[in-house]
TIVO-2410 file (N, C-alpha, C; in nm, 3 decimals):
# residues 131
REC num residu      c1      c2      c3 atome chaine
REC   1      X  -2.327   0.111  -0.722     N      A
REC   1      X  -2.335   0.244  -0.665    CA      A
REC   1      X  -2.455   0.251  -0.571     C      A
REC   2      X  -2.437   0.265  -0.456     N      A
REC   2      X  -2.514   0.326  -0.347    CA      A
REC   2      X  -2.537   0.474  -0.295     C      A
REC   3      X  -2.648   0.518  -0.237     N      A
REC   3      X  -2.675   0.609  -0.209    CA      A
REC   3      X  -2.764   0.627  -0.100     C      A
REC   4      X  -2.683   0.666   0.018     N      A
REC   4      X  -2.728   0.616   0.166    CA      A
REC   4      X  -2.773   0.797   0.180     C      A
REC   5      X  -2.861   0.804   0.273     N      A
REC   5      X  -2.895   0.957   0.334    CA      A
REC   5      X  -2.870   0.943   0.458     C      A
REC   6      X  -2.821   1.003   0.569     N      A
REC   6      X  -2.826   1.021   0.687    CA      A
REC   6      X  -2.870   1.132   0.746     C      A
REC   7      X  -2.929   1.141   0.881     N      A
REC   7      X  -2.960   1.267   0.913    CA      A
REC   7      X  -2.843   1.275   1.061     C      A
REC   8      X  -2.799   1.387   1.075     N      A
REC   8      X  -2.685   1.388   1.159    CA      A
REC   8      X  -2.740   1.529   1.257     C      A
REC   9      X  -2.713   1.481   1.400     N      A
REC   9      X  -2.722   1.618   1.470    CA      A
REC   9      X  -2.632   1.703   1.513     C      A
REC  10      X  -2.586   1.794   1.397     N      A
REC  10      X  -2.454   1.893   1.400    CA      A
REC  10      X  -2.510   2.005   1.511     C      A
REC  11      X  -2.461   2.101   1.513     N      A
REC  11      X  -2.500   2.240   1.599    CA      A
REC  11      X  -2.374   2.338   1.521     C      A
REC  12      X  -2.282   2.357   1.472     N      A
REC  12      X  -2.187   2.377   1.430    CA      A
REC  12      X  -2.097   2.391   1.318     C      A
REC  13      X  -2.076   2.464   1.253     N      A
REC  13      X  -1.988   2.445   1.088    CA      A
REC  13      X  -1.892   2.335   1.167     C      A
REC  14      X  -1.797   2.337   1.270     N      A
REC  14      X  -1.696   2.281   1.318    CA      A
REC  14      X  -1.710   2.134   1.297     C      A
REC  15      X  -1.845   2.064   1.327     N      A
REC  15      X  -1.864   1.963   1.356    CA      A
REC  15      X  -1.919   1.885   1.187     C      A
REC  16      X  -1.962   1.994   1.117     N      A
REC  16      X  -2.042   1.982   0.942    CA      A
REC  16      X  -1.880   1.929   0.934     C      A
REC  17      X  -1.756   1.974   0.926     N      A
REC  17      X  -1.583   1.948   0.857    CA      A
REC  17      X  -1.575   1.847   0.927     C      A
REC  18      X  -1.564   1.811   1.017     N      A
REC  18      X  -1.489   1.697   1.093    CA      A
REC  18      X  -1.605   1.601   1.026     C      A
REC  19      X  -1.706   1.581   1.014     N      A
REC  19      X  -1.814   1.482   0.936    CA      A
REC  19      X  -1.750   1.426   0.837     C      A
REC  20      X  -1.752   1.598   0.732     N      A
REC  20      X  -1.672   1.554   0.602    CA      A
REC  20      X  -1.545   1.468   0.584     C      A
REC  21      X  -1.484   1.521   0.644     N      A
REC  21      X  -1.346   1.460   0.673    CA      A
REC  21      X  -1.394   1.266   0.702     C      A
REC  22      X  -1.421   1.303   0.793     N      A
REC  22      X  -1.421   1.148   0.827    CA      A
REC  22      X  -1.468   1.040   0.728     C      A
REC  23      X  -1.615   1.069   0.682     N      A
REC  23      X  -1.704   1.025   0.520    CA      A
REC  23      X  -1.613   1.028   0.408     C      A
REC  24      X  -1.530   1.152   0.441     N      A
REC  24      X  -1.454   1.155   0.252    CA      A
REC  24      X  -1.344   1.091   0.287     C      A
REC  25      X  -1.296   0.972   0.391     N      A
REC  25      X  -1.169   0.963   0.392    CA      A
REC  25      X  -1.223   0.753   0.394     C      A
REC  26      X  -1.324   0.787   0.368     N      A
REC  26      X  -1.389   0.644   0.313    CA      A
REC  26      X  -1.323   0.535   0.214     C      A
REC  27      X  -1.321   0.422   0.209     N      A
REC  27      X  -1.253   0.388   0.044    CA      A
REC  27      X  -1.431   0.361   0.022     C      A
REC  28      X  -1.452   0.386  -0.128     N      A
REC  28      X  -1.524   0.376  -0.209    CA      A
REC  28      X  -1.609   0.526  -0.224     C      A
REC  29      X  -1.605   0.602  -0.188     N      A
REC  29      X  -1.706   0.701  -0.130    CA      A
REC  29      X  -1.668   0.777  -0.303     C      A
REC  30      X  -1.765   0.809  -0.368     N      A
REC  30      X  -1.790   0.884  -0.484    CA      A
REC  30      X  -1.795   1.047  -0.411     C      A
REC  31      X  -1.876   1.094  -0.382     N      A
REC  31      X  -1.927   1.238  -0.379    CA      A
REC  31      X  -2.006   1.247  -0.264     C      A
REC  32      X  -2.007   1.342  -0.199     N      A
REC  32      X  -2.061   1.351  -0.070    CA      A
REC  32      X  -2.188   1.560  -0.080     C      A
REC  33      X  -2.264   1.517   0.001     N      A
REC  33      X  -2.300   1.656  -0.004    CA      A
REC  33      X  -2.378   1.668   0.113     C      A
REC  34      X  -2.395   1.802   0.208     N      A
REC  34      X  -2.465   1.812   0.334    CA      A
REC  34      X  -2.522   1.946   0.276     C      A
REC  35      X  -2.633   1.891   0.340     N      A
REC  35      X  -2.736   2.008   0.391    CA      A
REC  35      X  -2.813   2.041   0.539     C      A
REC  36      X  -2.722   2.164   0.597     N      A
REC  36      X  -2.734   2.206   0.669    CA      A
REC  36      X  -2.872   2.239   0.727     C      A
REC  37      X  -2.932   2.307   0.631     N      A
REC  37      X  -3.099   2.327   0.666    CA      A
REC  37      X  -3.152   2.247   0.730     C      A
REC  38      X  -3.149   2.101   0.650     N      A
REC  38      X  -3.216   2.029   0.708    CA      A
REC  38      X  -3.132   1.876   0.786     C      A
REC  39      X  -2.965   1.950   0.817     N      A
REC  39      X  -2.907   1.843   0.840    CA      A
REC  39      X  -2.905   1.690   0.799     C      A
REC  40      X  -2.901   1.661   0.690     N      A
REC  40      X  -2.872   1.619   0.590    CA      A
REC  40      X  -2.759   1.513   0.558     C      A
REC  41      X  -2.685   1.420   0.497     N      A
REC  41      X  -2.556   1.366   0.475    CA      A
REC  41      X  -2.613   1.309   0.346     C      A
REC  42      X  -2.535   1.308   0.236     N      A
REC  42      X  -2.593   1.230   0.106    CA      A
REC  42      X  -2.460   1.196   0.064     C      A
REC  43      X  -2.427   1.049   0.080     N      A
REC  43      X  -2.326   1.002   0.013    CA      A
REC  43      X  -2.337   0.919  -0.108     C      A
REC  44      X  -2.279   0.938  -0.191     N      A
REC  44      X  -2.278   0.812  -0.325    CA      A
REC  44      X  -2.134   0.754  -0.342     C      A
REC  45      X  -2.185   0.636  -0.360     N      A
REC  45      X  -2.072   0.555  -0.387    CA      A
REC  45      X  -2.049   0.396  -0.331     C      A
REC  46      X  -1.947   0.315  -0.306     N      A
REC  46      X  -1.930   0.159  -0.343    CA      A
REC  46      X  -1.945   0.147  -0.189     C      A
REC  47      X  -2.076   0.244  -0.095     N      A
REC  47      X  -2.022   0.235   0.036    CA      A
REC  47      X  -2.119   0.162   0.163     C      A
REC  48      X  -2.118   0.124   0.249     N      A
REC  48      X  -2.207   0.060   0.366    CA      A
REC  48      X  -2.233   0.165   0.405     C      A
REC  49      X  -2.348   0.187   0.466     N      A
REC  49      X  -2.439   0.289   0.523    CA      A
REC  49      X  -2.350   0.253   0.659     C      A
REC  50      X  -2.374   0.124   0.755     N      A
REC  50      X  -2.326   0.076   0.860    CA      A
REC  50      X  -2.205   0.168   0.901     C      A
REC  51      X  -2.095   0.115   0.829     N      A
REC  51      X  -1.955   0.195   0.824    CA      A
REC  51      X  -1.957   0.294   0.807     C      A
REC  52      X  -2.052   0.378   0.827     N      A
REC  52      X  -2.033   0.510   0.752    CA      A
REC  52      X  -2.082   0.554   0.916     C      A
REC  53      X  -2.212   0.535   0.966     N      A
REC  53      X  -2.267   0.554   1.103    CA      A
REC  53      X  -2.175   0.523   1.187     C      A
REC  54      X  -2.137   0.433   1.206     N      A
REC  54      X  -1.993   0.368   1.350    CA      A
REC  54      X  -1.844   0.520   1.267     C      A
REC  55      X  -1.823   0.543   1.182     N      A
REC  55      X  -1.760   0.669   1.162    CA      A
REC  55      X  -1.750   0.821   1.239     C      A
REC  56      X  -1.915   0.830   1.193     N      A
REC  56      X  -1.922   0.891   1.273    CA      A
REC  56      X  -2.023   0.927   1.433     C      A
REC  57      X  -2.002   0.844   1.438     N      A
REC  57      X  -2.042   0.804   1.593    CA      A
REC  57      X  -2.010   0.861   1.709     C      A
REC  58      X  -1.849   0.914   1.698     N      A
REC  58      X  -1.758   0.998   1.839    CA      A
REC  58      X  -1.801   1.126   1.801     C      A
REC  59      X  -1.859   1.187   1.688     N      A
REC  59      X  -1.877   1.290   1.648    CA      A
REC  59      X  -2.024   1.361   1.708     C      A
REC  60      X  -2.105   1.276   1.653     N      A
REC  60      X  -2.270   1.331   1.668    CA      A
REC  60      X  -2.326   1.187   1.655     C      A
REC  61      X  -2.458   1.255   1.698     N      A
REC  61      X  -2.558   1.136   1.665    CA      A
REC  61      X  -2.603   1.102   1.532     C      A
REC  62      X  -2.643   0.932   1.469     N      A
REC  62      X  -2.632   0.990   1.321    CA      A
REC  62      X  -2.756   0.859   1.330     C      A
REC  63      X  -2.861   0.905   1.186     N      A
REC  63      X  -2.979   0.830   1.169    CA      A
REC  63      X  -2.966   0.790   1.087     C      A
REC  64      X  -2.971   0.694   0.989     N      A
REC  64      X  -2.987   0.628   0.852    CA      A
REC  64      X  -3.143   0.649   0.798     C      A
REC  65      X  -3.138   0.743   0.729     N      A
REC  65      X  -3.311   0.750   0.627    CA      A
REC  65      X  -3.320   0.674   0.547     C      A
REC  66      X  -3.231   0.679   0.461     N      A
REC  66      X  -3.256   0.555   0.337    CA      A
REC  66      X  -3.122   0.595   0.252     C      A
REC  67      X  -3.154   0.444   0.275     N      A
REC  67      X  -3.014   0.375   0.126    CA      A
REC  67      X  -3.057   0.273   0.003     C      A
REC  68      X  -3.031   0.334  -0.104     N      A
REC  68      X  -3.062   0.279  -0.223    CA      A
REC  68      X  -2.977   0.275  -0.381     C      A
REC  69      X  -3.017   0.222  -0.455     N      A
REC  69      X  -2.932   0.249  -0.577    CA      A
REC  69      X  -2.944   0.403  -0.646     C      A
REC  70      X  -2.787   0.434  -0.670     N      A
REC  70      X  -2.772   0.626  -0.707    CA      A
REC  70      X  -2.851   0.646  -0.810     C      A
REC  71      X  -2.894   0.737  -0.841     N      A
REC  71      X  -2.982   0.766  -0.991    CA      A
REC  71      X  -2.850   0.770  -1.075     C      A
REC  72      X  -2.817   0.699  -1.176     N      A
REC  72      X  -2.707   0.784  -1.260    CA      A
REC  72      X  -2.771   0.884  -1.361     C      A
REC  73      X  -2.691   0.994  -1.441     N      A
REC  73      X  -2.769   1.063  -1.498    CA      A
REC  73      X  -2.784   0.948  -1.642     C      A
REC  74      X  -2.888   1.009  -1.676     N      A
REC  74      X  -2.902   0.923  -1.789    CA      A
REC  74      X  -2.805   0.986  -1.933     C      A
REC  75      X  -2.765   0.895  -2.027     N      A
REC  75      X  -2.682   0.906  -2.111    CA      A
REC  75      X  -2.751   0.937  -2.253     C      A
REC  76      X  -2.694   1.013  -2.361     N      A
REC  76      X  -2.762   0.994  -2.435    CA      A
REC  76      X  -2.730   0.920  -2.558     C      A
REC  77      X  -2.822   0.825  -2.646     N      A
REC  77      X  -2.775   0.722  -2.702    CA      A
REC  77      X  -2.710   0.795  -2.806     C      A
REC  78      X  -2.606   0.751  -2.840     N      A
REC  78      X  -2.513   0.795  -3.005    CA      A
REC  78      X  -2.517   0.630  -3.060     C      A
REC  79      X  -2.576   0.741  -3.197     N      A
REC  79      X  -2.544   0.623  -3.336    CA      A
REC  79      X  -2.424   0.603  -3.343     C      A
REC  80      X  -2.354   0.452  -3.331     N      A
REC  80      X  -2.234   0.439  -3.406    CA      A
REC  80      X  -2.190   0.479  -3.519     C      A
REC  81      X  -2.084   0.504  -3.508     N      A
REC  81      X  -2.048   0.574  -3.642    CA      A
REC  81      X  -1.962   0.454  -3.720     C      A
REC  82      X  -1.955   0.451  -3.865     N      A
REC  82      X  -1.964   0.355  -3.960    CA      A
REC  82      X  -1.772   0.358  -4.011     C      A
REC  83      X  -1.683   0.278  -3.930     N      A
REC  83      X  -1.570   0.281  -3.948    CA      A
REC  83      X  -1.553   0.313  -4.116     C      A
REC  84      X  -1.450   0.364  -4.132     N      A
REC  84      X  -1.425   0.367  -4.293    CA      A
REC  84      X  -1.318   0.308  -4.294     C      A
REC  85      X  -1.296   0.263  -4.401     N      A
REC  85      X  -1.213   0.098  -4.422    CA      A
REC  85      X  -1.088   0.208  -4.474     C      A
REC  86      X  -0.969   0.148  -4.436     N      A
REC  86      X  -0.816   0.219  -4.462    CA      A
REC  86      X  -0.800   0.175  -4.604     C      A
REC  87      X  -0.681   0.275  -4.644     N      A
REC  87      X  -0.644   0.282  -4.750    CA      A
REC  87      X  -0.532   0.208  -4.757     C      A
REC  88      X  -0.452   0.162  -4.853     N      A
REC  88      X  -0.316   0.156  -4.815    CA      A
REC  88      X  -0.237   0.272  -4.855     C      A
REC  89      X  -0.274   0.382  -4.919     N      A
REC  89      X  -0.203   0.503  -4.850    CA      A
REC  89      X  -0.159   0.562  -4.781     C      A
REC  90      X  -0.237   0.543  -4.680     N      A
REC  90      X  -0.258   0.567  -4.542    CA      A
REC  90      X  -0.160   0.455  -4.454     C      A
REC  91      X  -0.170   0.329  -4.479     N      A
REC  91      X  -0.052   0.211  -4.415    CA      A
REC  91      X   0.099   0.281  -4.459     C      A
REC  92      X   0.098   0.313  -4.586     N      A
REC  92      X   0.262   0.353  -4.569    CA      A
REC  92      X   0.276   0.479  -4.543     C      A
REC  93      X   0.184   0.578  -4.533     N      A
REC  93      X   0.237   0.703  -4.447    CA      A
REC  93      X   0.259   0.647  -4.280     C      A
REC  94      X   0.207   0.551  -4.248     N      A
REC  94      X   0.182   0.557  -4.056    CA      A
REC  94      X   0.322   0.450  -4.092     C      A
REC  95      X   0.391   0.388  -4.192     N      A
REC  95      X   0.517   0.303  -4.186    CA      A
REC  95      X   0.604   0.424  -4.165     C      A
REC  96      X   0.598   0.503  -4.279     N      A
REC  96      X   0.717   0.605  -4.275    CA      A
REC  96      X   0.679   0.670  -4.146     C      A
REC  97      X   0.570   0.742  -4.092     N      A
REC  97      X   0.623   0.815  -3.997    CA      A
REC  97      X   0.668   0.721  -3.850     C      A
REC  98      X   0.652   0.593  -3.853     N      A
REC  98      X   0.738   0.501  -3.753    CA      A
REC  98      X   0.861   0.502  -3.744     C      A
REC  99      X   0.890   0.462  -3.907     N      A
REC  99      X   1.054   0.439  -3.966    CA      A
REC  99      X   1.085   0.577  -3.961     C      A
REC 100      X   1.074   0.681  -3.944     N      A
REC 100      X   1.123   0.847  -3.914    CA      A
REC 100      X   1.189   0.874  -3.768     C      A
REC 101      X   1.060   0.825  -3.705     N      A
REC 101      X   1.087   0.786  -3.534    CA      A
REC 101      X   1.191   0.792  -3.505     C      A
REC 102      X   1.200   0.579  -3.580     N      A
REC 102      X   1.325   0.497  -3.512    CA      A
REC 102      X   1.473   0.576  -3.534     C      A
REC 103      X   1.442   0.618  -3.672     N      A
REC 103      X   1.583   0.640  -3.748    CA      A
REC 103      X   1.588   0.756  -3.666     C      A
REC 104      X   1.518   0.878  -3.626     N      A
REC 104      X   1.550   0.997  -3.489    CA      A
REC 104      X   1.583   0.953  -3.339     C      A
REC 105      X   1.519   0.833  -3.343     N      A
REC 105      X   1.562   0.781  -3.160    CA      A
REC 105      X   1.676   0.734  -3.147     C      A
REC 106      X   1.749   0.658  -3.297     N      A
REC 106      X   1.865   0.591  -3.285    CA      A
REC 106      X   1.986   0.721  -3.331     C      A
REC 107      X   1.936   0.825  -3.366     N      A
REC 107      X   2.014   0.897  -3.337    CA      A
REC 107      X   2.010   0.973  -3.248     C      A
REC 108      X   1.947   1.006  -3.137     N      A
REC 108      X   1.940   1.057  -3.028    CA      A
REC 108      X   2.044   0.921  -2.970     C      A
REC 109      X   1.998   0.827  -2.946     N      A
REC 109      X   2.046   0.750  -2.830    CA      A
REC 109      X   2.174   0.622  -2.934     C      A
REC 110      X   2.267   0.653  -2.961     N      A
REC 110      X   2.326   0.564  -3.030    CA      A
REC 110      X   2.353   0.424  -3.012     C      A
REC 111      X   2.344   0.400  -2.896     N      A
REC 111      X   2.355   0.290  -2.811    CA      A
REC 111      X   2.228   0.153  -2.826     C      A
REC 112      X   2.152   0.224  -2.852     N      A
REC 112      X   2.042   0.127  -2.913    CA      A
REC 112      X   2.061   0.016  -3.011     C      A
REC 113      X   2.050  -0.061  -2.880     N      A
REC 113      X   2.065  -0.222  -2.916    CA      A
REC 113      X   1.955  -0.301  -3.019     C      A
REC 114      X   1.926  -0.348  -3.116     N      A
REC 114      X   1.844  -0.429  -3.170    CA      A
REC 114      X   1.835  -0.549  -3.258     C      A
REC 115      X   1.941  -0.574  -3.177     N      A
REC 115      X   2.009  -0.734  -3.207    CA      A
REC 115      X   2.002  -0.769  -3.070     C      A
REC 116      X   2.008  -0.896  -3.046     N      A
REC 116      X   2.003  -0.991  -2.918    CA      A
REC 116      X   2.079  -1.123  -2.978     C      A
REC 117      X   2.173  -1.190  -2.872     N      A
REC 117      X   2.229  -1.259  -2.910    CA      A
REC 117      X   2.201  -1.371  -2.802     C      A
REC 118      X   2.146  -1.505  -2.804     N      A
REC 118      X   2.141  -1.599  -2.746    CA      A
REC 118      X   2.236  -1.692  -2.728     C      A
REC 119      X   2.233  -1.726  -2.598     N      A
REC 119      X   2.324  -1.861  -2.620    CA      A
REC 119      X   2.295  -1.985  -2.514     C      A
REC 120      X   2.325  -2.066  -2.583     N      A
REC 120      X   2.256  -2.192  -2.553    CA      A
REC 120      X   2.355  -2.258  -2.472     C      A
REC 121      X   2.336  -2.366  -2.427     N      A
REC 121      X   2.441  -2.467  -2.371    CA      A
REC 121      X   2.521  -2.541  -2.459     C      A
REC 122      X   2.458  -2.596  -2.538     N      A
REC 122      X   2.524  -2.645  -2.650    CA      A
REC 122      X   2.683  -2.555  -2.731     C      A
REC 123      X   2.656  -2.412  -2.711     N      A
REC 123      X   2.736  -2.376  -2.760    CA      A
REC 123      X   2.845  -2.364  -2.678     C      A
REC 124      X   2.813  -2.344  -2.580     N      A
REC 124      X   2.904  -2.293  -2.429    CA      A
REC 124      X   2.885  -2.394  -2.319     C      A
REC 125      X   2.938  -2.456  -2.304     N      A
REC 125      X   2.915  -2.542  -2.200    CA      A
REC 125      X   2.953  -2.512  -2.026     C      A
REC 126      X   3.018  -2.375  -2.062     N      A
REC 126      X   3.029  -2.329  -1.916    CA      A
REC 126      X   2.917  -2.240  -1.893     C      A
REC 127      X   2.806  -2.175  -1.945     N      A
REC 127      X   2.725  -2.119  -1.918    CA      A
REC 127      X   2.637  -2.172  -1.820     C      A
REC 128      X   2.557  -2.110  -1.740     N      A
REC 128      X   2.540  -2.125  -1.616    CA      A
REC 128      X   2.312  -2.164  -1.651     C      A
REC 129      X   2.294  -2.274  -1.624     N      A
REC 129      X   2.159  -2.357  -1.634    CA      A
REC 129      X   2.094  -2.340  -1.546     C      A
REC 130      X   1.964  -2.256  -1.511     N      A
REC 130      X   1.862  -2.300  -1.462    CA      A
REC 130      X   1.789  -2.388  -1.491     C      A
REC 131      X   1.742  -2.505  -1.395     N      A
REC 131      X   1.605  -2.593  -1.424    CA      A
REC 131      X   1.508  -2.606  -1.308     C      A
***
């Protein structure tokens, strides 16, 4: 994750959208934000500062301030929590409610095949061999 700043010389909301547009239509581009005050561009994300300037280039004039790694927010640590070991109570309720399933899907759909039948060459000799 990168995090490039640019300073861009807008005059215009018109020209702030067509920016956006162009930056958010980036591949990698996370989140984008402008500030007008101080004309501004703050992009984050998997992106080249470079490619981002030649973008917008037909638009306005554009400065590169600095590019660096994004702050991520920081996370906060969680204790793992201590699996509790299954029952087998618990194994044949999650059997039956499988076997409930099947026995409802195969009556919804009667057609449900669950046999397969192979056949070999040996048995059929006109059957047709890839090698």
């Amino acid at each position: 994750m990168m995090k490039a700043v640019l300073k861009l010389d807008l005059h215009e909301d018109k020209d702030k959208k067509k920016a956006m547009r162009r930056v958010s239509g980036l591949p990698g581009v996370d989140s984008i934000s402008m500030d007008m005050k101080d004309k501004k561009l703050t992009v984050v994300g998997d992106i080249d500062a470079v490619c981002i300037v030649g973008k917008l280039r037909k638009i306005c004039h554009t400065d590169i301030i600095s590019v660096g790694p994004a702050k991520e927010p920081e996370k906060k640590k969680e204790e793992p929590k201590k699996a509790e070991p299954k029952k087998p109570e618990d194994d044949k309720k999650d059997k039956d409610a499988v076997a409930e399933l099947v026995k409802a899907y195969q009556a919804y759909n009667p057609y449900l095949t669950t046999h397969y039948h192979v056949r070999s060459v040996e048995e059929d000799p006109n059957a047709c061999v890839i090698s």
